[in-house]
C-alpha positions as CSV (number, residue, x, y, z in Angstrom):
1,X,-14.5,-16.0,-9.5
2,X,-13.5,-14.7,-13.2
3,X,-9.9,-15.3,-14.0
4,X,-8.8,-11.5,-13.7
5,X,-7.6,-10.3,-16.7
6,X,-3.9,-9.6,-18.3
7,X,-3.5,-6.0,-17.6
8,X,-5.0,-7.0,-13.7
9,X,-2.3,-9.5,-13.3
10,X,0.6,-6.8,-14.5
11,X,-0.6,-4.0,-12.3
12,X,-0.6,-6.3,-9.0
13,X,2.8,-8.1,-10.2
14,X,4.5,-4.7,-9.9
15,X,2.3,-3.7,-7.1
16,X,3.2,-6.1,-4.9
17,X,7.1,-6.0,-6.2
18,X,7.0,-2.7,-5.0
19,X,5.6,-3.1,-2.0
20,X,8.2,-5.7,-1.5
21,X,10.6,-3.0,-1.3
22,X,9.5,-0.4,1.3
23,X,12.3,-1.6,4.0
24,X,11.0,-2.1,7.7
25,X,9.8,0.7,9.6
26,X,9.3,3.3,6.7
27,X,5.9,3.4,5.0
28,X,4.4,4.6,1.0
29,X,1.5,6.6,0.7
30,X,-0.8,4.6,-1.1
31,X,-1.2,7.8,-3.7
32,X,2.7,8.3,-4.2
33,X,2.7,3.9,-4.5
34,X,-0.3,4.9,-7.5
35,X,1.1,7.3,-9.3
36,X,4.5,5.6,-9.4
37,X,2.6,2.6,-10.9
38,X,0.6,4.8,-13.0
39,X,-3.0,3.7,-11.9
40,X,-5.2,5.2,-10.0
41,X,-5.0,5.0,-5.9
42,X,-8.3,2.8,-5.4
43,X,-7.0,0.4,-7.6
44,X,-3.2,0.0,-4.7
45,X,-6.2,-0.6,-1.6
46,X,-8.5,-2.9,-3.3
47,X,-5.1,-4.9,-4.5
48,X,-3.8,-4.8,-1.5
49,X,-7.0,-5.9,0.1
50,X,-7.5,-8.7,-1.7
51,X,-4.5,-10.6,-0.6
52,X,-4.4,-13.3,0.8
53,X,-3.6,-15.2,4.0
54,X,-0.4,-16.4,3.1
55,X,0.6,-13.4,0.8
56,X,-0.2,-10.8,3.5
57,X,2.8,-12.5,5.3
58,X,5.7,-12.4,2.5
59,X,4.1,-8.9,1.5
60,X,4.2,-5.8,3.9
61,X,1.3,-4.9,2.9
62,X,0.5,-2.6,5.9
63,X,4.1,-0.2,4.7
64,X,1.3,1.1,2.3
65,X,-0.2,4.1,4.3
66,X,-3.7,6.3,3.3
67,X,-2.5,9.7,2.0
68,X,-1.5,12.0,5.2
69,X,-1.3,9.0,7.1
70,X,-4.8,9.2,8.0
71,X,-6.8,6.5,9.7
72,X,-9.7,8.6,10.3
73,X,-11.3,8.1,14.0
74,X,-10.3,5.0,16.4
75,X,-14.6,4.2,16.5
76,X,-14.4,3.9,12.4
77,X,-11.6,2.0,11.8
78,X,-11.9,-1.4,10.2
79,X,-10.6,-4.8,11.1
80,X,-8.0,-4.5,8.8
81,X,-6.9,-0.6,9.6
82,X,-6.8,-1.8,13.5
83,X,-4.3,-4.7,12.4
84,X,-2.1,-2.5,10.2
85,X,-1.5,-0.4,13.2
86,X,-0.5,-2.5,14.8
87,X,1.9,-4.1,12.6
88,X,3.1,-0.5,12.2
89,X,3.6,0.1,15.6
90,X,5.6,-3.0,16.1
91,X,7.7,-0.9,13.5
92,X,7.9,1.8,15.4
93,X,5.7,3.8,13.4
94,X,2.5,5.2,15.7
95,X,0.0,7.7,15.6
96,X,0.7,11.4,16.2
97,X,-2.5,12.5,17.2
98,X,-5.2,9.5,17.4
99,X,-5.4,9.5,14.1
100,X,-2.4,10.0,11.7
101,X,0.9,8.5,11.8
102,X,4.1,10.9,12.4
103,X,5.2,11.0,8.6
104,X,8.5,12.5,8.9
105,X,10.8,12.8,5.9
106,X,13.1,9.7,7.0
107,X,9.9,7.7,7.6
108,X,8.5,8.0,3.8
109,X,9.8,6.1,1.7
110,X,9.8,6.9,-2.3
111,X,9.7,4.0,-5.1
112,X,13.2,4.3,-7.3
113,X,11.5,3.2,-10.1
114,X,8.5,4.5,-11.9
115,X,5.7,2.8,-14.0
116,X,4.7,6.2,-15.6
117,X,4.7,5.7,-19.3
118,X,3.4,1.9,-18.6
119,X,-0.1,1.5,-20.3
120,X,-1.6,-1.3,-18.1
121,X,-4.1,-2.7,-20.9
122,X,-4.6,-6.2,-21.9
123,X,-3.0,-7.2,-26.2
124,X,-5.4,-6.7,-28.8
């Protein structure tokens, strides 16, 4: 695998401080998480994807929800959307209807700080 490059390494540094932060039982929409950062949304879920083993138990990765809360149909989920639930629910976060979690206003959380005017590019 290609060492990933400087900018990479930045972005998922203050990614996954971020995602450090989301306290217990409230989740981020993984859009809100993005624009906070300043990159785009794919770039949270692949990041967050690619963890691994051991750093998917010192990061709560699964506070990081799809925008809406939605985890489409229980037949299309994958591996890794089953598990989240489930971590979730252990949270006391679940589904309100089969398919998106109840995302009231004291279950969202909000990043305090923002990443907005951060260009995430690698030195000349």
């Amino acid at each position: 695998m290609a060492k990933p490059s400087v900018a990479y390494a930045k972005m998922r540094k203050a990614l996954l401080a971020a995602v450090r932060r989301i306290p217990k039982g409230r989740v981020v929409e993984a859009k809100r998480l993005a624009e906070s950062l300043n990159i785009p949304a794919r770039h949270v879920v692949y990041m967050l994807g690619q963890l691994a083993p051991d750093e998917k138990e010192l990061v709560p990765w699964h506070r990081v929800a799809p925008t809406g809360g939605d985890f489409g149909k229980p037949n299309g989920r994958t591996k890794r959307h089953i598990e989240q639930l489930k971590l979730l629910a252990d949270e006391g976060l679940l589904l309100a209807d089969g398919r998106r979690l109840a995302l009231s206003a004291d279950r969202l959380w909000q990043p305090e700080e923002t990443h907005c005017n951060t260009i995430w590019a690698d030195e000349p």
